[in-house]
C-alpha positions in Angstrom: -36.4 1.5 -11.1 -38.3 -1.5 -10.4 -38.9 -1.2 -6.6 -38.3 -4.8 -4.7 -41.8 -5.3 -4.4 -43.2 -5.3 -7.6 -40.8 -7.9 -9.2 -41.5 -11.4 -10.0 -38.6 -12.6 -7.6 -38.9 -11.2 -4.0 -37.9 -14.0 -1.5 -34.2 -13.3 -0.8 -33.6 -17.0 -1.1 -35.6 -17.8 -4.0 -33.4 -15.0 -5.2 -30.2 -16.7 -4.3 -31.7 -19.7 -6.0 -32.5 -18.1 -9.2 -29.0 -15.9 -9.4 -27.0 -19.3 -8.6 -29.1 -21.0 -11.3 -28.3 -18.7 -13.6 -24.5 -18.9 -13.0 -24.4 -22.1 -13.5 -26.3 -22.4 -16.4 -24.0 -20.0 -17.7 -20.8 -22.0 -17.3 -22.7 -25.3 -18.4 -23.2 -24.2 -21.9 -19.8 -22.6 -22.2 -18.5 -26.1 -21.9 -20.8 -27.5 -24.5 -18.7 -28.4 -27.4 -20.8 -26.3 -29.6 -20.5 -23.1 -27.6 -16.9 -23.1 -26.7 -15.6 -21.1 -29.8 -18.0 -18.5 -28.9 -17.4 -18.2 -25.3 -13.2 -18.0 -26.0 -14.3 -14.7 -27.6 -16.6 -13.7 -25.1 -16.3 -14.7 -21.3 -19.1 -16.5 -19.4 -18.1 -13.5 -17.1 -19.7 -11.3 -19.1 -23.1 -13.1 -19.3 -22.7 -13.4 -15.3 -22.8 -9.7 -14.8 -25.2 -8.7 -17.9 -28.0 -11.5 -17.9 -29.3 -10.3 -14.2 -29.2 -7.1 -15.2 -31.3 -7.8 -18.0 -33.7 -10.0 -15.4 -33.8 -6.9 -13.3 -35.3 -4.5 -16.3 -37.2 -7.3 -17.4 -39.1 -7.4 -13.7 -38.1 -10.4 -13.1 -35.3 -10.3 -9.8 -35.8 -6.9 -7.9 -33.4 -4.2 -7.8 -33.0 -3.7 -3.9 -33.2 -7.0 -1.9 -31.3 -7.5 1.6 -29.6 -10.6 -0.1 -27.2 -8.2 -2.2 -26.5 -6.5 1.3 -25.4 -10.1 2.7 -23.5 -10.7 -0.6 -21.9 -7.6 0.4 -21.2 -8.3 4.3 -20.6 -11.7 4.1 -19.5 -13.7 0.5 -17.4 -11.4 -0.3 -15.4 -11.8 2.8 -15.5 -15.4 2.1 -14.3 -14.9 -1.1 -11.2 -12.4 -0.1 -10.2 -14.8 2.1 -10.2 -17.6 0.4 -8.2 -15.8 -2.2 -6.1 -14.2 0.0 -5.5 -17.8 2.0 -4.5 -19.6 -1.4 -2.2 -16.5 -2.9 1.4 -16.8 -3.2 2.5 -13.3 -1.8 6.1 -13.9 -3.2 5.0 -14.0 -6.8 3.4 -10.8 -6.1 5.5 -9.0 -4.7 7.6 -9.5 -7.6 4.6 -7.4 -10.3 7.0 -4.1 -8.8 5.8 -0.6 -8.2 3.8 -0.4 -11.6 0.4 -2.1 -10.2 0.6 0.9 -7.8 1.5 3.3 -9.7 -1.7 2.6 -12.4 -3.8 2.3 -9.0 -2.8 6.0 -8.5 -3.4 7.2 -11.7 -6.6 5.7 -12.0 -7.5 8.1 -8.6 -6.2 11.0 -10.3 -8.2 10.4 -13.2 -11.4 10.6 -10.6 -10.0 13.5 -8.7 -9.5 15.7 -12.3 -12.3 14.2 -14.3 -15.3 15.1 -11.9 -14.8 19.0 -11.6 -13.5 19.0 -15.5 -17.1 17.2 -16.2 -18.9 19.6 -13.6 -17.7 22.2 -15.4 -18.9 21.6 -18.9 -22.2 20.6 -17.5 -22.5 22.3 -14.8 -25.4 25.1 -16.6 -27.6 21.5 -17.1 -27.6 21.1 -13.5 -29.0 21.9 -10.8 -26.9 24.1 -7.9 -26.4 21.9 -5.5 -25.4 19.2 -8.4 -21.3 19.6 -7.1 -22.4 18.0 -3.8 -23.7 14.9 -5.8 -20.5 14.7 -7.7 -18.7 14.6 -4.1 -20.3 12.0 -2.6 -20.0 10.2 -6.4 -16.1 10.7 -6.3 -15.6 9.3 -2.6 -17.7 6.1 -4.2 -15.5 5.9 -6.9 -12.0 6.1 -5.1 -13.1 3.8 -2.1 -16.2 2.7 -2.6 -19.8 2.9 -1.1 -18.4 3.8 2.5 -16.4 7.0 1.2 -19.5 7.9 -0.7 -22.0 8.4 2.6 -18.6 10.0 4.4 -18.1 12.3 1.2 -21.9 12.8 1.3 -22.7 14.0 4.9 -19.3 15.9 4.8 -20.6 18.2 2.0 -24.1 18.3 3.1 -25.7 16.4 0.1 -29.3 16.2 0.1 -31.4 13.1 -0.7 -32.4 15.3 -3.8 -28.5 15.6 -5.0 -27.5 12.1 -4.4 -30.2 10.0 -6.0 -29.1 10.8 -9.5 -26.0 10.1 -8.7 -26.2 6.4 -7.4 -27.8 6.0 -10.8 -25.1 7.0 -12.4 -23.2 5.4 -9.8 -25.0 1.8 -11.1 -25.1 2.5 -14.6 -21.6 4.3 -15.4 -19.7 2.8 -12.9 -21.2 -0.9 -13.4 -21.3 0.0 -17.5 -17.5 0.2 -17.3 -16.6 -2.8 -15.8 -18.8 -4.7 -18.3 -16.6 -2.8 -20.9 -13.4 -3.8 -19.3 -14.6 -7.2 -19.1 -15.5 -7.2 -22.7 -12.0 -5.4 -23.5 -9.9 -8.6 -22.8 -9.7 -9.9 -26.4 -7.7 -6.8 -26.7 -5.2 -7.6 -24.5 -1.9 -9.1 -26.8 -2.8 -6.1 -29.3 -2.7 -3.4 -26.4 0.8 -5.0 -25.2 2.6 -5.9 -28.0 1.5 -2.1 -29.6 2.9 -0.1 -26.5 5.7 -3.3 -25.9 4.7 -3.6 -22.5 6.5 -4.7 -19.6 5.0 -8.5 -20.0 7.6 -9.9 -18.0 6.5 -10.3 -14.4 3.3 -10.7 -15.2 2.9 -13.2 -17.2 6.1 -14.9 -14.8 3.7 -14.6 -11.4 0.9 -15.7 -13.8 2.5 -18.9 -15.2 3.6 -19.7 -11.4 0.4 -19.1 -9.7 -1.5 -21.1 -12.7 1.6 -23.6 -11.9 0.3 -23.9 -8.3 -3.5 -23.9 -9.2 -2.7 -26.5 -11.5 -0.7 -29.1 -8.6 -4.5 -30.0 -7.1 -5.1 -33.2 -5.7 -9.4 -34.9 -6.4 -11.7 -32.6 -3.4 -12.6 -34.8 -0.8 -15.6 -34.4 1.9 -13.1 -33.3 4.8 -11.3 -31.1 2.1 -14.5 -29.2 0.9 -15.8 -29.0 4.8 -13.0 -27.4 5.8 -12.8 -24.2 3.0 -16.1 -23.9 3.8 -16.0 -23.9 7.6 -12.7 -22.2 7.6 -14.1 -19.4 5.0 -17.4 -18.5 6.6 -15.8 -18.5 10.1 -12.8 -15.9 8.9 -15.2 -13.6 7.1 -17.8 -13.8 10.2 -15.0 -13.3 12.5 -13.8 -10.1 9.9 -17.5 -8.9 10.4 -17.5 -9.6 14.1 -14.1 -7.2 15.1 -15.1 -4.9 12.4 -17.9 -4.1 14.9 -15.8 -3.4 17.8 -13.5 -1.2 15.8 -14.2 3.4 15.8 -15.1 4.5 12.5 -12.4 6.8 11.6 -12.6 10.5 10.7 -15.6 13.0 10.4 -17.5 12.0 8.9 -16.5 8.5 9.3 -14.1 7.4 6.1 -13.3 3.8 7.8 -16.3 2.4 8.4 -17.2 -0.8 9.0 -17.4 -2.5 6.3 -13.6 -1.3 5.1 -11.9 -2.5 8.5 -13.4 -5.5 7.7 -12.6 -5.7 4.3 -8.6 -4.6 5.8 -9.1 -7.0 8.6 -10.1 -10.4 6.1 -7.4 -9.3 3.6 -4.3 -9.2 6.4 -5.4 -12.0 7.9 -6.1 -14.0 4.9 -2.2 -12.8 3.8 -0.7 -14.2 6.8 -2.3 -17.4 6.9 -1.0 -17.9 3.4 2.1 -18.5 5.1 0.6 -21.3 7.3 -0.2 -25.3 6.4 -3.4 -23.5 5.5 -1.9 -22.3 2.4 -2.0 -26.1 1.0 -6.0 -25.6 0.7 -5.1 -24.2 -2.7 -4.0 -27.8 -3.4 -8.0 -28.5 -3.0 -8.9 -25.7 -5.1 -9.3 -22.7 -1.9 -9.5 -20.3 -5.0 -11.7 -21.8 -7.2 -14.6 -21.8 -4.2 -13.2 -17.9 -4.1 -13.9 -17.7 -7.9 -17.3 -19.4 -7.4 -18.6 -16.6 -4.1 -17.1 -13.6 -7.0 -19.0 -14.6 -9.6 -22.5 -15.4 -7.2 -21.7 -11.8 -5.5 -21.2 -10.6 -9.6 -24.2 -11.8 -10.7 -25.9 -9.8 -7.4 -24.5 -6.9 -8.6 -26.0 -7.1 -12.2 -29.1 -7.7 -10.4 -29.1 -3.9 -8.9 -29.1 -2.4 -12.0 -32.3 -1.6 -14.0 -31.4 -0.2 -17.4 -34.0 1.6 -17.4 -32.7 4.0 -14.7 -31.0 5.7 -17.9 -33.9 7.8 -18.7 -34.2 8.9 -15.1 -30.6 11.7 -15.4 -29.9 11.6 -18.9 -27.4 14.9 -18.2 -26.1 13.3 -15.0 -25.3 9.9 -16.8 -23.9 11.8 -19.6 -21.6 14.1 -17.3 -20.6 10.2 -15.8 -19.9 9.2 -19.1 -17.3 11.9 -19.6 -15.8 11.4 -16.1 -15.0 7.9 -16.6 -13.7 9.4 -20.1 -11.3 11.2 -18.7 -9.9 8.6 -15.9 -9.6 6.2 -18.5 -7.5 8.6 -21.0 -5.5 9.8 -17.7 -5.1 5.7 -17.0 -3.9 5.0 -21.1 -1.2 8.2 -21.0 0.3 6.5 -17.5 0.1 3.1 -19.0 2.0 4.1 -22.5 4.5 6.4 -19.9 5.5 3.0 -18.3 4.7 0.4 -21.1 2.4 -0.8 -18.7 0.6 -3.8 -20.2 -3.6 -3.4 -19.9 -4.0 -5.9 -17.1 -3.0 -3.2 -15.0 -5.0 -0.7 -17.1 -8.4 -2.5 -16.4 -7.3 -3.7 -13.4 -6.6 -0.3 -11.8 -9.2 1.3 -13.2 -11.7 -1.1 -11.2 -9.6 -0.8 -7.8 -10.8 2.5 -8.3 -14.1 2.5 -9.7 -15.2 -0.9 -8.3 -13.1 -1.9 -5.4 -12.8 -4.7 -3.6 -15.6 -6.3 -4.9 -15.0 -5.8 -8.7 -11.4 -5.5 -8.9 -10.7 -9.1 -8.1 -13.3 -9.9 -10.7 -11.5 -8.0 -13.8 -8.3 -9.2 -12.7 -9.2 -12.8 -12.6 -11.1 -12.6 -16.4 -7.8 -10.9 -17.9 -5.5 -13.9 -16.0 -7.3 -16.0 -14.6 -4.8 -16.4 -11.2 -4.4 -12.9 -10.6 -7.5 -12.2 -8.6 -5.9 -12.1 -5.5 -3.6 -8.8 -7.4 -6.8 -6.9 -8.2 -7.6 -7.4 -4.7 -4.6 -6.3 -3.4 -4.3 -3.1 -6.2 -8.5 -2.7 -4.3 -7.0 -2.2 -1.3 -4.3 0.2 -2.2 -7.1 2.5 -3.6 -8.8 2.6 -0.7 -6.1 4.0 1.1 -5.6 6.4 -1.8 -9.5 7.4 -1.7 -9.3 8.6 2.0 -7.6 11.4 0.7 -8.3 11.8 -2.7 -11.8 12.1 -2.1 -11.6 15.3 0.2 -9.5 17.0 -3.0 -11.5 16.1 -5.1 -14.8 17.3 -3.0 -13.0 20.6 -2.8 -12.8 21.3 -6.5 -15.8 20.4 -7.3 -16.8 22.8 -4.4 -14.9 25.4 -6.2 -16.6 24.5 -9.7 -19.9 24.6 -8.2 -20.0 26.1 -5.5 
């Protein structure tokens, strides 16, 4: 993989500059009158997530940079809580018990595809390859966090886990660009399985309804979003660091109390005056820190980290096969429609920083649900990662 140093791009701010150039060069020509056919069929989200990617291969932006770490830490708490500020928790609540239900049976899709994929690769892998496949699974049902917990747990070695954060970036970042890509499917999927439409597309109309009721920005409008979004996701950051890490090796870390501490708060100010920030367009400067923290995340991904575990990214391949045909035979058990197929599969996969992502490109005002569904697999992963650990064990072991 092209090592930080070596690309063309290494200043984190010149970074920042370039990624942020790039987004919005993207959505400029998706207006142009020309362009707009094309980019009905194929989302400027796409382009967000693939074109750094392709910069990244190229040697152009690097693929480790401390500016993706401060996307991490900081814009995406600004964006949760701007989305979570702006969200009308009422029309939610209304989407039922099936948005959980396909958050669960995306995590056992992880939990049964790993040691099933162990165990038809395992003679093409090394030994101590099971311990790898841990610390993958705890990244996959809760996210990077889970993954070190999972990996010092099990006693994975250096050797063992780098070719899975390839697969890691490739698979796991692969998918999403498929469920992104998968959205022109969307009214054939639901009318074929006669899905539960209903509340969806009901909480959809009324939140687009809401996002629609906006009033011009002004100067004191677009000061305060911004001063009241960077001071709740530093203050998230801030009592994050004052909180234990939880379990042993720690499962709650950091990062995920803070993730728990911006949604919560986020939710109950929704209930406050703040609330009428939406009426400034609160989500659409949520939107806007997604798809900058999006395009970071394209950036860390060098395509030609393929050739590095070609059995290891072919044994990811499968996994992800097999949570995604778990996902389809829950979704057909409860006509579920596949908003809640793509979007559970990334509160999973992707968490809290992709979920909101997928959510938002299948309807575009149900960001804050993906969210929500991210944080629901978290919960799920802290123990669905310490089953799943143990089979592979048994596989491998």
């Amino acid at each position: 993989m092209e090592s930080a140093n070596t690309a063309l791009i290494t200043d984190p701010m010149a970074l920042f500059g370039f990624l942020a150039a790039l987004v919005a060069l993207i959505f400029w020509v998706s207006e142009l009158p020309r362009f707009k056919k094309f980019f009905e069929f194929v989302p400027p989200v796409i382009f967000v997530y693939f074109l750094p990617m392709l910069t990244t291969t190229a040697g152009i932006t690097p693929g480790e940079s401390v500016l993706y770490s401060w996307n991490s830490s900081y814009l995406l708490l600004f964006a949760i809580f701007m989305l979570m500020v702006s969200v009308d928790l009422r029309s939610v609540m209304r989407l039922g018990p099936i948005a959980l239900f396909m958050v669960a049976a995306g995590t056992l899709g992880i939990v049964v595809g790993g040691p099933v994929s162990l165990l038809i690769f395992r003679d093409m892998l090394p030994a101590d390859a099971w311990q790898g496949f841990a610390a993958l699974s705890g990244s996959w049902i809760g996210g990077t966090a889970n993954m070190m917990a999972v990996a010092e747990g099990v006693g994975t070695s250096a050797d063992a886990l780098g070719p899975v954060i390839v697969v890691d970036t490739v698979v796991g970042y692969g998918w999403m660009g498929v469920l992104i890509a998968m959205v022109g499917l969307q009214a054939r999927w639901d009318r074929r399985i006669r899905a539960r439409t209903d509340a969806v597309e009901e909480t959809n109309k009324r939140l687009e309804a809401i996002s629609r009721d906006r009033a011009p920005i002004t100067l004191r409008d677009a000061v305060m979003m911004i001063g009241v979004g960077m001071a709740g996701a530093v203050a998230a950051r801030f009592a994050s660091n004052g909180l234990p890490a939880l379990g042993d090796p720690a499962i709650i870390s950091g990062t995920t109390w803070a993730v728990l501490i911006v949604v919560t708060g986020g939710l109950i100010l929704s209930f406050t005056p703040l609330r009428k920030l939406e009426k400034k367009g609160a989500s659409h400067l949520g939107y806007t820190a997604l798809y900058l923290l999006l395009a970071g995340i394209g950036a860390q991904a060098d395509l030609r980290a393929v050739l590095d575990a070609p059995v290891y990214l072919l044994a990811g391949v499968v996994w992800i096969a097999i949570h995604v045909a778990i996902l389809l035979l829950a979704a057909r058990l409860v006509r579920a429609p596949l908003f809640f197929v793509a979007t559970g599969s990334m509160a999973n996969i992707g968490g809290a920083v992709s979920a909101p992502v997928v959510a938002g490109v299948y309807h575009r005002a149900m960001a804050p649900i993906g969210l929500l569904m991210a944080v629901a697999g978290y919960i799920l992963g802290f123990y669905a990662m310490n089953v799943c650990a143990w089979l592979l064990g048994m596989v491998g072991g």
